[in-house]
C-alpha positions as CSV (number, residue, x, y, z in Angstrom):
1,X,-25.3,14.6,-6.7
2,X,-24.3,14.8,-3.1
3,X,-24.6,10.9,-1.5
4,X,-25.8,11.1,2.3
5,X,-24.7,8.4,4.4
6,X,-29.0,7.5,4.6
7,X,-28.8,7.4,1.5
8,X,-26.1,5.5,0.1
9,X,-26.6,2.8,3.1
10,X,-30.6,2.6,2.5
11,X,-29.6,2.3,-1.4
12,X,-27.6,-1.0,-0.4
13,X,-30.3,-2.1,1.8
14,X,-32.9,-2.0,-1.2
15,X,-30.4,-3.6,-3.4
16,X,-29.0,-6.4,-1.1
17,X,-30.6,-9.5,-0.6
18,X,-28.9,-9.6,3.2
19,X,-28.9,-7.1,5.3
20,X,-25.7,-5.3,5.0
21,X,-25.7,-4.8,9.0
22,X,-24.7,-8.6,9.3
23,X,-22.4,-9.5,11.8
24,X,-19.6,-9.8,10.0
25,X,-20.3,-5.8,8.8
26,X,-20.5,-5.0,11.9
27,X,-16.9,-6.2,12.9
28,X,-16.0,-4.2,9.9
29,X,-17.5,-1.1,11.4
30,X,-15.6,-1.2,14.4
31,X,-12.5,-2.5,13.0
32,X,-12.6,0.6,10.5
33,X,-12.0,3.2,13.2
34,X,-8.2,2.6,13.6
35,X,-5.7,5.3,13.0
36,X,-2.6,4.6,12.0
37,X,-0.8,3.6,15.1
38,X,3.1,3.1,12.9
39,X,5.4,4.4,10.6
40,X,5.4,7.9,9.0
41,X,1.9,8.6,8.9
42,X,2.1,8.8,12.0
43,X,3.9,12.5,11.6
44,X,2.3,15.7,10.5
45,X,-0.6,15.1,13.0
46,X,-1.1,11.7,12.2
47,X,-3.5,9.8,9.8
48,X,-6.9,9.2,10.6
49,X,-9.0,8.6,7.8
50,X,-13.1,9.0,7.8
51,X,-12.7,8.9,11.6
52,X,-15.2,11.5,13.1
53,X,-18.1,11.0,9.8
54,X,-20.5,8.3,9.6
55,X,-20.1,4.7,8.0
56,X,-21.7,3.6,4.7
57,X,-21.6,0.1,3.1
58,X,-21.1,0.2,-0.3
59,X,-21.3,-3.2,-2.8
60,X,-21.1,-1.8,-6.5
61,X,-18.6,0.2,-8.0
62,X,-21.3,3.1,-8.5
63,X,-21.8,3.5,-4.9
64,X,-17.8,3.1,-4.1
65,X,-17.6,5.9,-6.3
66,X,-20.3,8.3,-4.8
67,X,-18.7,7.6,-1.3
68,X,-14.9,8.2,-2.1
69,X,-15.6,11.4,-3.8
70,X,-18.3,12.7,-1.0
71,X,-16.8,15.8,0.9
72,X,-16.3,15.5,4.6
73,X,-15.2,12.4,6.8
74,X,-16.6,8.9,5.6
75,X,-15.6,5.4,6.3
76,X,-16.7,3.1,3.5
77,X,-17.2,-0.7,3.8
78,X,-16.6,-2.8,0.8
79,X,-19.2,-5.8,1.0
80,X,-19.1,-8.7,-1.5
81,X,-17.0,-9.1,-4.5
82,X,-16.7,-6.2,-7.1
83,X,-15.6,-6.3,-10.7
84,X,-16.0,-3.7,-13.5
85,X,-13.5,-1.3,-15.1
86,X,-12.9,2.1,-13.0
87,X,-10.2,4.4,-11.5
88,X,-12.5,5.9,-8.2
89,X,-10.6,9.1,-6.8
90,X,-10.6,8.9,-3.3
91,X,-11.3,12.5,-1.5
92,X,-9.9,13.1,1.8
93,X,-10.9,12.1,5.0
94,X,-11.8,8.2,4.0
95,X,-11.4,5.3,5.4
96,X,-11.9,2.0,2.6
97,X,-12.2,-1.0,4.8
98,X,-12.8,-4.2,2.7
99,X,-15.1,-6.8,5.0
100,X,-13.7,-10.1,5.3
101,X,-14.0,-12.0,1.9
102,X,-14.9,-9.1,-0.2
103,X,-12.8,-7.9,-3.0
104,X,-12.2,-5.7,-6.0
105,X,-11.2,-6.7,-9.6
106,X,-10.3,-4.6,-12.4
107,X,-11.1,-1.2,-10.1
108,X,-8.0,1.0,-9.0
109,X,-8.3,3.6,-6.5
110,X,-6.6,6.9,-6.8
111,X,-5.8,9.0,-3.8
112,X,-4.2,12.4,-5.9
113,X,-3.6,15.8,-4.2
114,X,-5.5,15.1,-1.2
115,X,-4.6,13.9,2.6
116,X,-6.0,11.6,5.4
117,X,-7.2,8.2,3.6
118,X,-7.0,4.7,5.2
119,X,-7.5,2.1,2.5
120,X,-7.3,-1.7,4.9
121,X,-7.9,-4.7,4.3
122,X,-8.9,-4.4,0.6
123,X,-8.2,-7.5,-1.8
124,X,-7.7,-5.5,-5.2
125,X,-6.7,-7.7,-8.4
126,X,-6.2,-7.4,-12.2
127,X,-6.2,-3.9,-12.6
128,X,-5.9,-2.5,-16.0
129,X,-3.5,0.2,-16.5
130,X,-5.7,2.5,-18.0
131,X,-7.7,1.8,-14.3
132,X,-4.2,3.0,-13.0
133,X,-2.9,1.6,-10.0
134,X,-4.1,-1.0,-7.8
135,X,-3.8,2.0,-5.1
136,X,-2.1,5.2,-6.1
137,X,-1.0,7.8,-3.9
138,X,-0.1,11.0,-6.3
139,X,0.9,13.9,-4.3
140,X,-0.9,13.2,-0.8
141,X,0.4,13.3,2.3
142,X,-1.0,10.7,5.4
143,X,-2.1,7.8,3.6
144,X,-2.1,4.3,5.3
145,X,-2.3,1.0,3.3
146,X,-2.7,-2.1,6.1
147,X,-3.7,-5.4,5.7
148,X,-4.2,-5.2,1.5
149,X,-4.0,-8.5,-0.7
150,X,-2.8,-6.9,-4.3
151,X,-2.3,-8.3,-7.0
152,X,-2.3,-9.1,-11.3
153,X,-1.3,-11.9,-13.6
154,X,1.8,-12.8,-14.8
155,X,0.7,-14.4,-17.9
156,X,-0.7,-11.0,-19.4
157,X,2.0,-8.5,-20.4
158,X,4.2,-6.5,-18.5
159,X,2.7,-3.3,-19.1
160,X,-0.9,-4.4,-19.2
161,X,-1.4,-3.9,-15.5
162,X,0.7,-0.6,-13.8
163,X,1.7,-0.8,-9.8
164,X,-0.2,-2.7,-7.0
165,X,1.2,0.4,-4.7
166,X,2.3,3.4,-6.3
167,X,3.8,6.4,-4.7
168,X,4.8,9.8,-6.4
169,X,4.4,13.6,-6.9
170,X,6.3,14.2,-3.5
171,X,4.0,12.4,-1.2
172,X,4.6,11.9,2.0
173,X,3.9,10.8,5.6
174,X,2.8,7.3,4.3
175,X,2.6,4.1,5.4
176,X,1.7,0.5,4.0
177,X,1.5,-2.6,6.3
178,X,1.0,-5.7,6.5
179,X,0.5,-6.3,3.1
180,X,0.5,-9.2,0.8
181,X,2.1,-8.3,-2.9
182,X,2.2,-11.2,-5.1
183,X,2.0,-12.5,-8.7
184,X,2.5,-9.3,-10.8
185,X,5.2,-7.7,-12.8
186,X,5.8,-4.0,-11.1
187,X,5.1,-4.5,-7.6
188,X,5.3,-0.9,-6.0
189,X,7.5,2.4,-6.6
190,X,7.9,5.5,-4.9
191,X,8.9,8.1,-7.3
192,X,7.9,7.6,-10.9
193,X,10.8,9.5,-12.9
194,X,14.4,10.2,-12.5
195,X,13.7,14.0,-13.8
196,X,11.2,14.7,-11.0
197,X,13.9,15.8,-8.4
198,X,12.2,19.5,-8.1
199,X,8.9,17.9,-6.5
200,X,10.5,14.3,-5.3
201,X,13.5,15.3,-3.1
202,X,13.0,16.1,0.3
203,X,9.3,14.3,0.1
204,X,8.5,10.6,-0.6
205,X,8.9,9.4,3.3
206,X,7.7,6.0,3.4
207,X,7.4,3.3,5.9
208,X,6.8,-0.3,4.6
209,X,6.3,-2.8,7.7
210,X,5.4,-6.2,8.1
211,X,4.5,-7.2,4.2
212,X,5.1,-10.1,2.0
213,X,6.4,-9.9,-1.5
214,X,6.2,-13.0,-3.3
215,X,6.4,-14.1,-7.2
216,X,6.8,-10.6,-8.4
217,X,9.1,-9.8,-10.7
218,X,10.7,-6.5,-10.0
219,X,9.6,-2.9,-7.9
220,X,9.6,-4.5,-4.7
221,X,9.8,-1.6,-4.3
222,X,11.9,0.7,-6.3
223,X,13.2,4.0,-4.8
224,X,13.7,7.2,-6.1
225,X,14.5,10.0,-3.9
226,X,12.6,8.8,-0.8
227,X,13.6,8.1,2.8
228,X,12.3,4.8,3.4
229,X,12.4,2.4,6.3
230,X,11.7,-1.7,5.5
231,X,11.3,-3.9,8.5
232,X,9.5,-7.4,8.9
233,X,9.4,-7.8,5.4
234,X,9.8,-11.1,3.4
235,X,10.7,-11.5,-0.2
236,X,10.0,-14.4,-1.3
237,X,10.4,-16.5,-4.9
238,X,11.0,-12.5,-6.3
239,X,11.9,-13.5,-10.4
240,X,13.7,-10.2,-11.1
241,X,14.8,-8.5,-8.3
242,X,14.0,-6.5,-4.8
243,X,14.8,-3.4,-3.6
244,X,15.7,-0.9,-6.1
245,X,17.8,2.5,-4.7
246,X,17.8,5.2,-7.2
247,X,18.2,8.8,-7.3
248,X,19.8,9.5,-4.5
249,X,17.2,7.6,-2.0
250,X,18.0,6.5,1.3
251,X,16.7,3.0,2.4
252,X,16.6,1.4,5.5
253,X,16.3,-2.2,5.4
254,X,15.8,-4.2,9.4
255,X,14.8,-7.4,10.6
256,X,13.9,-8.9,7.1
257,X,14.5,-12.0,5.2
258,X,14.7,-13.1,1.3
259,X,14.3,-16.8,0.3
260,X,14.0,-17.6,-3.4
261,X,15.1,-15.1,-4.8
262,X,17.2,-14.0,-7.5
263,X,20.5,-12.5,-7.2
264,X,19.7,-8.7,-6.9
265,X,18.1,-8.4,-3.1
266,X,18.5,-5.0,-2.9
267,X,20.8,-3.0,-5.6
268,X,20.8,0.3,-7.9
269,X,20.1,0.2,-11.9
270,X,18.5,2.2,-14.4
271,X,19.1,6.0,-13.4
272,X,22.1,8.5,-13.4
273,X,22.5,8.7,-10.0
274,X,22.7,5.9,-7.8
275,X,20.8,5.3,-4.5
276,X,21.4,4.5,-0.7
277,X,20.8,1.3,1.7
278,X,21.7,0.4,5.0
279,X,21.0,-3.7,6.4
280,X,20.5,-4.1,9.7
281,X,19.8,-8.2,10.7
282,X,18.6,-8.8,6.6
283,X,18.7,-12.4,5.9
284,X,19.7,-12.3,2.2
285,X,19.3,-15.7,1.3
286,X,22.1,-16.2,-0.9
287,X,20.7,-13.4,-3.0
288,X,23.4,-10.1,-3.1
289,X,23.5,-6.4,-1.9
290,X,25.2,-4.4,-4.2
291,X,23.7,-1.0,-3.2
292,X,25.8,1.8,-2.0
293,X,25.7,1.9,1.9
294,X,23.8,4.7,3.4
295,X,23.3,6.7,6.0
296,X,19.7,6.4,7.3
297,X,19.8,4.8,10.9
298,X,16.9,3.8,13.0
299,X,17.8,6.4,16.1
300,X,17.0,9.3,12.7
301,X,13.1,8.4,12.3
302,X,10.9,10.8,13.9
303,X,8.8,7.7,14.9
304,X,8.3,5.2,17.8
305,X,10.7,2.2,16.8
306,X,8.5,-1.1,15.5
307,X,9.2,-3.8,17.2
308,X,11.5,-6.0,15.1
309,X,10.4,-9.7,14.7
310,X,13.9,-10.9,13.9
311,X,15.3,-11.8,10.6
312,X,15.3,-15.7,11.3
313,X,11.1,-15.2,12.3
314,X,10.1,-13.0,9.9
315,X,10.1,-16.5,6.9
316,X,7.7,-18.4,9.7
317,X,5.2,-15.2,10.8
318,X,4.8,-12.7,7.9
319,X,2.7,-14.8,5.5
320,X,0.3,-15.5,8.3
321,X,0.1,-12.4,9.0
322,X,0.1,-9.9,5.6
323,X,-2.7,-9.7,3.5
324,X,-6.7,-9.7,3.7
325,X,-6.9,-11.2,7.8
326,X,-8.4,-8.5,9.7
């Protein structure tokens, strides 16, 4: 059945016992129309979501699902707190924007072989891996994640919950910002196996700008084959370890700090073939790198430079400033 945006917003209207054009929705609405202004989904004609369709307001998993697999442009407001037990495929041309204080628990969305989502300011928690990811992004190409609060629970097992931002299957032209990653065991990967070289290398460009990592124990992220540029990031209390560079990936750590944190900041383990990193101002806060230097430089990304904060700022501004705050 083919969800109109009358319909799905005059389904919410029945069903709500507020009008779902409250102020605060409305702040959402216009806040939603951003496109992604940094990083590498900037490139290959940029990323601009549901931009150009109409806006719905969804507050049940049944209607989140309906909108992310419409066809066409949609932006989709996530009002209220949601639980239940789902993977939603996202189609493309979306834009997820979470209101202020709303929230998703136990529901992973799944952006696979498609192009153009925005998922911001979303507060997703205690996925189940059979839910997937938090957010996957399987072989899709202009995908922004901004302003996210992800997360699971390090009492349950480690492999009880998957990623909180999973990247693979030779994506590319993504970003994620301003994001807050904290208590879970596999924070976020790009490239999910050492034998996918065919699909992986060459692909997997990722920008990760302005987030905060923080008690997680390892993937933070890990790297295979990617070109990836860090900056304004903060690690903080990490109980494993940071920055994994495998297969040969080529990492470009700037203006970032780690406090806390155990002794392998940003290193290569676990795969055949070892992986690349370059530091430029990284506070490592008595934590080590051991990675191989690369060769990824700032003056190579087909970007407009972000403006770095400054390794000694990043400890005092990031964790007011990643996570659900738009």
């Amino acid at each position: 059945m083919k969800y109109t945006a009358f319909t799905l917003l005059a389904a919410v209207a029945a069903a709500s016992p507020r009008n779902p054009l409250s102020a605060v929705n409305l702040v959402a609405r216009q806040q939603a129309g951003e496109a992604c202004p940094i990083g590498y989904c900037t490139q290959n004609g940029g990323t601009t979501g549901g931009a150009g369709g109409e806006t719905v307001t969804v507050i049940d998993v049944a209607s989140l699902v309906a909108a992310a697999e419409q066809e066409g442009p949609l932006t989709i407001i996530v009002s209220g707190a949601i639980s239940g037990s789902a993977k939603i495929r996202v189609g493309a041309n979306k834009t997820i924007y979470g209101e202020t204080g709303s929230s998703l628990t136990g529901v992973g969305l799944y952006i696979r072989r498609t192009s153009n989502v925005i998922v911001r300011n979303m507060k997703i928690a205690k996925v189940p891996a059979s839910n997937g990811d938090a957010i996957g992004i399987d072989g899709s190409s202009n995908v922004w994640v901004d302003h996210c609060d992800l997360s699971g629970d390090l009492s349950m097992g480690k492999d009880d919950y998957d990623g909180l931002v999973d990247i693979s299957h030779g994506s590319e032209w993504v970003t994620v910002s301003n994001t807050y990653f904290h208590d879970h065991w596999k924070a976020s990967l790009i490239g999910h196996s050492d034998s996918n070289a065919a699909e992986d290398r060459g692909s997997l460009h990722v920008t990760y700008a302005s987030n905060h990592f923080y008690n997680t124990y390892s993937r933070a992220p890990l790297v295979r084959f990617g070109t990836v540029n860090i900056v304004n990031t903060f690690w903080d209390s990490l109980l494993s370890s940071g920055v994994n560079c495998r297969m040969g990936a080529q990492v470009l750590i700037q203006s970032s700090a780690f406090r806390n944190s155990s002794r392998n900041a940003v290193f290569f383990a676990d795969s055949q073939e070892t992986g690349y990193a370059v530091l430029d101002d990284v506070d490592l806060g008595g934590s080590q790198n051991t990675a191989p230097a690369g060769t990824l430089t700032a003056s190579a990304l087909p970007y407009a430079s972000i403006q770095p904060l400054g390794s000694a700022a990043v400890a005092s501004t990031i964790p007011g400033t990643a996570g659900q705050k738009l």
